[in-house]
MMTF fields as JSON, N, C-alpha, C and O atoms, coordinates in Angstrom:
{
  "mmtfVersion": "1.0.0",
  "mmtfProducer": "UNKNOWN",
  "numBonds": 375,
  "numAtoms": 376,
  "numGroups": 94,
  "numChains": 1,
  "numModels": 1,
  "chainsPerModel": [1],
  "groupsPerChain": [94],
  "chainIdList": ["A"],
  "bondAtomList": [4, 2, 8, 6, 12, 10, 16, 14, 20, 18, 24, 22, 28, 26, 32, 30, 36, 34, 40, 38, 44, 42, 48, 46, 52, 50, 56, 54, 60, 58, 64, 62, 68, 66, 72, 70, 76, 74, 80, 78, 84, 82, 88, 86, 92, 90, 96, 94, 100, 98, 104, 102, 108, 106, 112, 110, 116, 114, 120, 118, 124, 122, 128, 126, 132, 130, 136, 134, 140, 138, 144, 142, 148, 146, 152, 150, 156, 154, 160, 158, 164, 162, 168, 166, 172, 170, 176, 174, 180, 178, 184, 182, 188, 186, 192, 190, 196, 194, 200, 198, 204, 202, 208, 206, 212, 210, 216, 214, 220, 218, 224, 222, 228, 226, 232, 230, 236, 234, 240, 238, 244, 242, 248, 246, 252, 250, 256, 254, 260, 258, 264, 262, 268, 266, 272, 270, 276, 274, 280, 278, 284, 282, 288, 286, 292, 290, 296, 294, 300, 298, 304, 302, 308, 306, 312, 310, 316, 314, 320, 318, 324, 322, 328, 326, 332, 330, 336, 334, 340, 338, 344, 342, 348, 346, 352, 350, 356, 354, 360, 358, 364, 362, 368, 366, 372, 370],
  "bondOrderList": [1, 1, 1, 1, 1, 1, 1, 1, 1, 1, 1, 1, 1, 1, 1, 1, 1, 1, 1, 1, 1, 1, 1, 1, 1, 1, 1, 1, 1, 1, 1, 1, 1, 1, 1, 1, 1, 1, 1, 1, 1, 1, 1, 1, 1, 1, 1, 1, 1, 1, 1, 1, 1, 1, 1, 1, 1, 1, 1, 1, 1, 1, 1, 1, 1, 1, 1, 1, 1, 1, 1, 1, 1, 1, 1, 1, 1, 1, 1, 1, 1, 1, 1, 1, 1, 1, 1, 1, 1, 1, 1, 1, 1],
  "groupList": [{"groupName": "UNK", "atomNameList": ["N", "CA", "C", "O"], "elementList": ["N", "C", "C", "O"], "formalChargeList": [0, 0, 0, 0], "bondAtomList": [1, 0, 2, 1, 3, 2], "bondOrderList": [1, 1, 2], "singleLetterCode": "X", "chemCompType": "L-PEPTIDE LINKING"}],
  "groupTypeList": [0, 0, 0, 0, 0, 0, 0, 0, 0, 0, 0, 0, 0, 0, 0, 0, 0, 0, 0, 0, 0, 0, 0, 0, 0, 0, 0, 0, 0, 0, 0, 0, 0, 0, 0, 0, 0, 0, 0, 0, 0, 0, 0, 0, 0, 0, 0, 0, 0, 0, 0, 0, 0, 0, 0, 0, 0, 0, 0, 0, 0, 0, 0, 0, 0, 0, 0, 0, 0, 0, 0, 0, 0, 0, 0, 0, 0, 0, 0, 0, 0, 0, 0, 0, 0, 0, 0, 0, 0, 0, 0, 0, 0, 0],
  "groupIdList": [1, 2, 3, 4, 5, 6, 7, 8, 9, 10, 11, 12, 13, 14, 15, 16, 17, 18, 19, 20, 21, 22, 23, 24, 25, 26, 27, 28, 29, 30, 31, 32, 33, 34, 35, 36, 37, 38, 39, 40, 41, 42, 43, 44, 45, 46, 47, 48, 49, 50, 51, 52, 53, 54, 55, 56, 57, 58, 59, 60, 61, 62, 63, 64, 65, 66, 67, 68, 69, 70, 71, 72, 73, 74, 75, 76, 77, 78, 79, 80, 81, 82, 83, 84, 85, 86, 87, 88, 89, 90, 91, 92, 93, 94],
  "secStructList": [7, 7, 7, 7, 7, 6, 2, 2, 2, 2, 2, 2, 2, 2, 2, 2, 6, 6, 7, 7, 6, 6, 7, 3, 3, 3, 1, 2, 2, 2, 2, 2, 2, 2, 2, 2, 6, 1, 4, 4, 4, 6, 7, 7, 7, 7, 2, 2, 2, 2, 2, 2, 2, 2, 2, 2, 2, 5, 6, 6, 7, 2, 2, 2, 2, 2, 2, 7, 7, 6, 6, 7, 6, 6, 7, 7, 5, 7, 4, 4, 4, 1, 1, 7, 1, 3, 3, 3, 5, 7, 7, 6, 6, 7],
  "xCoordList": [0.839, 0.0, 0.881, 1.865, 0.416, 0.911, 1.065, 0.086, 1.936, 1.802, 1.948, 2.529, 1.264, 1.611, -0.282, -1.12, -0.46, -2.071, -2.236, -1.166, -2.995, -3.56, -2.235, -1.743, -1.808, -0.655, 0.726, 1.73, 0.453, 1.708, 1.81, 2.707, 0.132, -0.137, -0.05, 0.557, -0.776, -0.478, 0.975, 1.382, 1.792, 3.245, 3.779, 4.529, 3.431, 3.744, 3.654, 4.545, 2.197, 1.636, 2.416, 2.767, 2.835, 3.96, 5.307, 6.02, 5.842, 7.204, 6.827, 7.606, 6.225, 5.738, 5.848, 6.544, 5.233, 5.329, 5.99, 5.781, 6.889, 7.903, 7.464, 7.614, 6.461, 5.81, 6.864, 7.12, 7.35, 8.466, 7.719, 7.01, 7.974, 7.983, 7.368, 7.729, 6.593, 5.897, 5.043, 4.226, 5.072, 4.311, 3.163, 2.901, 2.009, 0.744, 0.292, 0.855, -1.034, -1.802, -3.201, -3.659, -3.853, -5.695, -6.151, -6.497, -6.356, -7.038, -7.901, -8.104, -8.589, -9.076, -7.998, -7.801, -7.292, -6.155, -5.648, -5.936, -4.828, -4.421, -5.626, -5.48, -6.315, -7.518, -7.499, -7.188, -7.926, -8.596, -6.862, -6.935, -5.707, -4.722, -4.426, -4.523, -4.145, -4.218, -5.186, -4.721, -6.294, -7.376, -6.901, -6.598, -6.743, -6.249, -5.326, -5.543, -4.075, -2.869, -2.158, -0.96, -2.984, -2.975, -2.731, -2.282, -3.004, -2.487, -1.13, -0.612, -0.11, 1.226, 1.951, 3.132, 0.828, 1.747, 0.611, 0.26, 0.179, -0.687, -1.686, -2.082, -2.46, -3.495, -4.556, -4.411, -5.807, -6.576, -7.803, -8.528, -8.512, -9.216, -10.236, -10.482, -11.565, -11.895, -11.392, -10.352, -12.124, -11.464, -11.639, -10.922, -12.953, -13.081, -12.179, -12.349, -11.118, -10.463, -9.132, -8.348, -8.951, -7.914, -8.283, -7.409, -9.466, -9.524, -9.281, -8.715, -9.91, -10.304, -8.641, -8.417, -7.58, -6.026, -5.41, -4.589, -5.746, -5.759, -5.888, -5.021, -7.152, -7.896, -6.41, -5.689, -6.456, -5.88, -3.85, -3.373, -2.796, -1.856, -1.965, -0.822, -2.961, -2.955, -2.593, -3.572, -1.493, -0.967, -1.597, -1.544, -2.241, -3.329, -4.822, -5.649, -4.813, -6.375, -7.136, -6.634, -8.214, -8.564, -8.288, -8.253, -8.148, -7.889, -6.273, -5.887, -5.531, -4.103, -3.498, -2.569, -4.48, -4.273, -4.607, -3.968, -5.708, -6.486, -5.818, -5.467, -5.511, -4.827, -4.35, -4.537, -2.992, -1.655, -0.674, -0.695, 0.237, 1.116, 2.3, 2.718, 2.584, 3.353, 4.8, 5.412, 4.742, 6.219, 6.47, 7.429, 4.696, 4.623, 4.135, 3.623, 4.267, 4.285, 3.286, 3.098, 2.381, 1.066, 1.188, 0.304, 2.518, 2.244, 2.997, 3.988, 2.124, 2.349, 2.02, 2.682, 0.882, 0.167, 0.274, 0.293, 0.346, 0.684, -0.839, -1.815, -0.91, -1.957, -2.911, -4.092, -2.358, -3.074, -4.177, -5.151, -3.876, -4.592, -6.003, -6.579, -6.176, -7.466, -8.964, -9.427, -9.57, -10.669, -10.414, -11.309, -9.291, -9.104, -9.154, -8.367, -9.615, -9.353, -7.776, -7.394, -6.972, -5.777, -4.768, -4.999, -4.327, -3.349, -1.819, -1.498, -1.052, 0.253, 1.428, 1.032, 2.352, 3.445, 3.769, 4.104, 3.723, 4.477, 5.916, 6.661, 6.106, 7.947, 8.42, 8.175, 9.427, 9.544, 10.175, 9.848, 11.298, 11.711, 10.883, 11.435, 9.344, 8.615, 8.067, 7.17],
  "yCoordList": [-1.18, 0.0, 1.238, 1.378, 2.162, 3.376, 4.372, 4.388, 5.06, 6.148, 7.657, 8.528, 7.872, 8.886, 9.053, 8.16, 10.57, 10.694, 11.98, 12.121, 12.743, 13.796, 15.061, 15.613, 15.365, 16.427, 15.677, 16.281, 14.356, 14.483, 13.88, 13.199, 14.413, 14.279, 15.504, 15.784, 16.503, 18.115, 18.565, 19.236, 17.72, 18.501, 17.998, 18.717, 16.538, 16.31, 17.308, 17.559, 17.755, 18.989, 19.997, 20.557, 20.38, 21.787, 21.381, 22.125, 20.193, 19.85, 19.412, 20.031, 18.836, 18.624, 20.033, 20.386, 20.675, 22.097, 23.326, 24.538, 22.514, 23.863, 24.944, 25.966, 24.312, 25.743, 26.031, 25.171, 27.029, 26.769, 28.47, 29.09, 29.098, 30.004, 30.951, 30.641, 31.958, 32.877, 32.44, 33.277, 31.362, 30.688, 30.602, 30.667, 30.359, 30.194, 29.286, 29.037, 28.923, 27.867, 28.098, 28.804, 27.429, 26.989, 26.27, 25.245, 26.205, 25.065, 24.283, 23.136, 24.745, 23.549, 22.912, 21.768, 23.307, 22.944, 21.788, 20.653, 22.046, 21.339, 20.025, 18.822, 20.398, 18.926, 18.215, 17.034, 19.169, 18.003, 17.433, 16.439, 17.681, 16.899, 16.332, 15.12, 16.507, 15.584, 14.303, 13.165, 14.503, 13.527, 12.618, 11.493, 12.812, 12.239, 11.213, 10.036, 11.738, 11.27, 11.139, 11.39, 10.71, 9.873, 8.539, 7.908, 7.873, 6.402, 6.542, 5.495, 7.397, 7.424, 7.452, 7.225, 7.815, 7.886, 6.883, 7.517, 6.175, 5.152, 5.508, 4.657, 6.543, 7.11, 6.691, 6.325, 6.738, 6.712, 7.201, 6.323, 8.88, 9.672, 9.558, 8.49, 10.802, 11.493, 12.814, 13.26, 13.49, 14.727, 15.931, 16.904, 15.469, 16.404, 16.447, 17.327, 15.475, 15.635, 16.178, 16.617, 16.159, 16.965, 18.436, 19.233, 18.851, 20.351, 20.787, 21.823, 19.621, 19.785, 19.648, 20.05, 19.081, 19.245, 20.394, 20.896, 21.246, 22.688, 23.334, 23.517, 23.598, 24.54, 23.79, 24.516, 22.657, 22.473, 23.15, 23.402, 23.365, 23.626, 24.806, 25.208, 25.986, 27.038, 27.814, 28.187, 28.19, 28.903, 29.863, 31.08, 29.25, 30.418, 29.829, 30.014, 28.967, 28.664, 27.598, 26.572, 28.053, 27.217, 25.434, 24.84, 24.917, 23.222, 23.728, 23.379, 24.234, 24.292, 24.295, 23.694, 25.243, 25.662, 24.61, 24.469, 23.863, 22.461, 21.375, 20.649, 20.996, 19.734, 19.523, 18.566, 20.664, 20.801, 20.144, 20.262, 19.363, 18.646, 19.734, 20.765, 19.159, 19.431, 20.549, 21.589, 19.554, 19.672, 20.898, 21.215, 21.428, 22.113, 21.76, 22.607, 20.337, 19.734, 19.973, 19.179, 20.918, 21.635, 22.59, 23.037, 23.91, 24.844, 25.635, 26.328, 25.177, 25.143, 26.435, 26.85, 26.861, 27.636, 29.035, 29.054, 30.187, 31.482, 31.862, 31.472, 32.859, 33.012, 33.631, 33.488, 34.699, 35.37, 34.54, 35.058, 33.013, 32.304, 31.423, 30.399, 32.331, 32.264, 32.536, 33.677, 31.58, 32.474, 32.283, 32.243, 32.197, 32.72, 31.78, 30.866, 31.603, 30.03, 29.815, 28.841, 31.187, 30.838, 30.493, 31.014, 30.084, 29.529, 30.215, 30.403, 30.475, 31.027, 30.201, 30.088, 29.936, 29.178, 30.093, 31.208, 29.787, 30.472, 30.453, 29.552, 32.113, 32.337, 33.175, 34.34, 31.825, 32.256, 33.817, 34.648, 33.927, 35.721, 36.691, 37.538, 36.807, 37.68, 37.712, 38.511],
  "zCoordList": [0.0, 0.0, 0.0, 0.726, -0.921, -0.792, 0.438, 1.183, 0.721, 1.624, 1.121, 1.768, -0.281, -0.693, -0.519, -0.394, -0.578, -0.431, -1.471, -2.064, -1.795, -2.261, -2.057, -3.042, -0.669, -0.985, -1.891, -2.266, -2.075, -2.923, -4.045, -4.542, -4.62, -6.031, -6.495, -7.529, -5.615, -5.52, -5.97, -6.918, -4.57, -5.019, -6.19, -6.85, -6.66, -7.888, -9.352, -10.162, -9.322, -10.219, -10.283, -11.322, -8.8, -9.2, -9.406, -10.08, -8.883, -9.785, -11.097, -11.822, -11.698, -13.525, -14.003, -14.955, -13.392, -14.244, -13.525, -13.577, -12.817, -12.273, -12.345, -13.014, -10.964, -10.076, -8.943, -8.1, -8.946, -7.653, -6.999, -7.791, -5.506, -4.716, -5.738, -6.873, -5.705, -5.995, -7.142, -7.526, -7.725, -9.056, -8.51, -7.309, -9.958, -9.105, -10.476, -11.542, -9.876, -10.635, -10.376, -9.478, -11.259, -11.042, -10.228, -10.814, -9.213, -8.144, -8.945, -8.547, -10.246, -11.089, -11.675, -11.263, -12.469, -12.921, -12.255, -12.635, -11.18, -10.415, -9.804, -10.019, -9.338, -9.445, -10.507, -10.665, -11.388, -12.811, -13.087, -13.811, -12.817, -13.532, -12.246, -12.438, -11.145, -9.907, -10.04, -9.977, -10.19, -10.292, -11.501, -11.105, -12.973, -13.827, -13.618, -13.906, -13.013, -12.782, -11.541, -11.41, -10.567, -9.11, -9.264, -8.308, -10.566, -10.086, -10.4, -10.01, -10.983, -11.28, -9.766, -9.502, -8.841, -7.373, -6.693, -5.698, -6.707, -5.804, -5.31, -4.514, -5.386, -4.758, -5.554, -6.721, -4.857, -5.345, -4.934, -4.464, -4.969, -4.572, -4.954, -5.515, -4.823, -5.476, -5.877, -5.393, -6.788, -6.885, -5.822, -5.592, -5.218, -3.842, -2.683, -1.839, -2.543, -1.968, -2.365, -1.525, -3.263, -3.717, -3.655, -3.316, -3.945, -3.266, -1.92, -1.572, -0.992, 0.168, 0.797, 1.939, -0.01, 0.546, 0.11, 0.878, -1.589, -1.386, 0.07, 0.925, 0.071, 1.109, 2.675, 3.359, 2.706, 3.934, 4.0, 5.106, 2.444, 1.875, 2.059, 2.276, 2.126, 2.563, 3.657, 4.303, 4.093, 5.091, 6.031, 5.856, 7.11, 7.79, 8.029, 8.922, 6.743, 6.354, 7.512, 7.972, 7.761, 8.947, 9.056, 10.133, 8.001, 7.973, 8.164, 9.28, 7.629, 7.557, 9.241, 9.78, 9.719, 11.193, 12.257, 13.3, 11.877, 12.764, 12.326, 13.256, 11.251, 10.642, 10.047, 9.296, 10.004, 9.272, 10.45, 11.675, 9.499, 10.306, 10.782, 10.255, 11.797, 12.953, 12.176, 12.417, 11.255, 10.312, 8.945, 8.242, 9.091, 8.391, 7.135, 6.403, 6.747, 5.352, 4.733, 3.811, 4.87, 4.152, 3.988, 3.257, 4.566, 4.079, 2.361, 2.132, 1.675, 0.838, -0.187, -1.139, 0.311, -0.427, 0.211, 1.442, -0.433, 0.111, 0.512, -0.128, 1.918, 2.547, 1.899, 2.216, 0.516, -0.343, -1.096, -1.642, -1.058, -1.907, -1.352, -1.72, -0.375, 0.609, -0.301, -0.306, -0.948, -1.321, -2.971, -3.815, -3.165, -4.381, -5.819, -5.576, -6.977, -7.674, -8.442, -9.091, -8.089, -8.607, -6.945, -5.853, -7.077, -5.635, -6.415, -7.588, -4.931, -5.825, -4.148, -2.988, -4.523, -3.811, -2.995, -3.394, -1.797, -0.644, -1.071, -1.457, -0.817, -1.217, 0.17, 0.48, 1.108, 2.088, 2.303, 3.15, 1.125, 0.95, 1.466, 2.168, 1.242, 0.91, 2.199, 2.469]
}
């Protein structure tokens, strides 16, 4: 069994398309090709949860804050991208 889940079909999406720190993307985008191409990493979702690990990758965002790991390994998403359907990479510089 796999131990990869939804954030690291996500992070897969932004290394494929070298999204790196201040880059941004479509939260559809990123679903509809997450959802597609989850069995390349063992997962196997729906696509609602791949949003629902957006919303949690968000820095600040109430899931990020309740059930973001310890380690940080969700914060992914810059706080600006609260609300918003484009998401942009937290760039620690800034």
């Amino acid at each position: 069994m796999s131990s990869n889940g939804a954030r690291e079909v996500i992070l897969a999406y932004l290394s494929t398309f070298v999204i790196g720190p201040g880059g941004q993307a479509s939260r559809n985008e990123i679903r509809d090709w997450c959802f597609t191409n989850q069995h390349r990493y063992g997962v196997r979702v729906d696509s609602n949860t791949f949003k629902q690990q957006m919303g949690k990758m968000i820095i600040g965002n109430a899931k990020n804050v309740n059930e973001g790991h310890d380690e940080c390994l969700d914060n992914v998403f810059s706080s600006s991208s609260k609300g918003n359907s484009i998401l942009t990479v937290h760039d620690p510089k800034l």
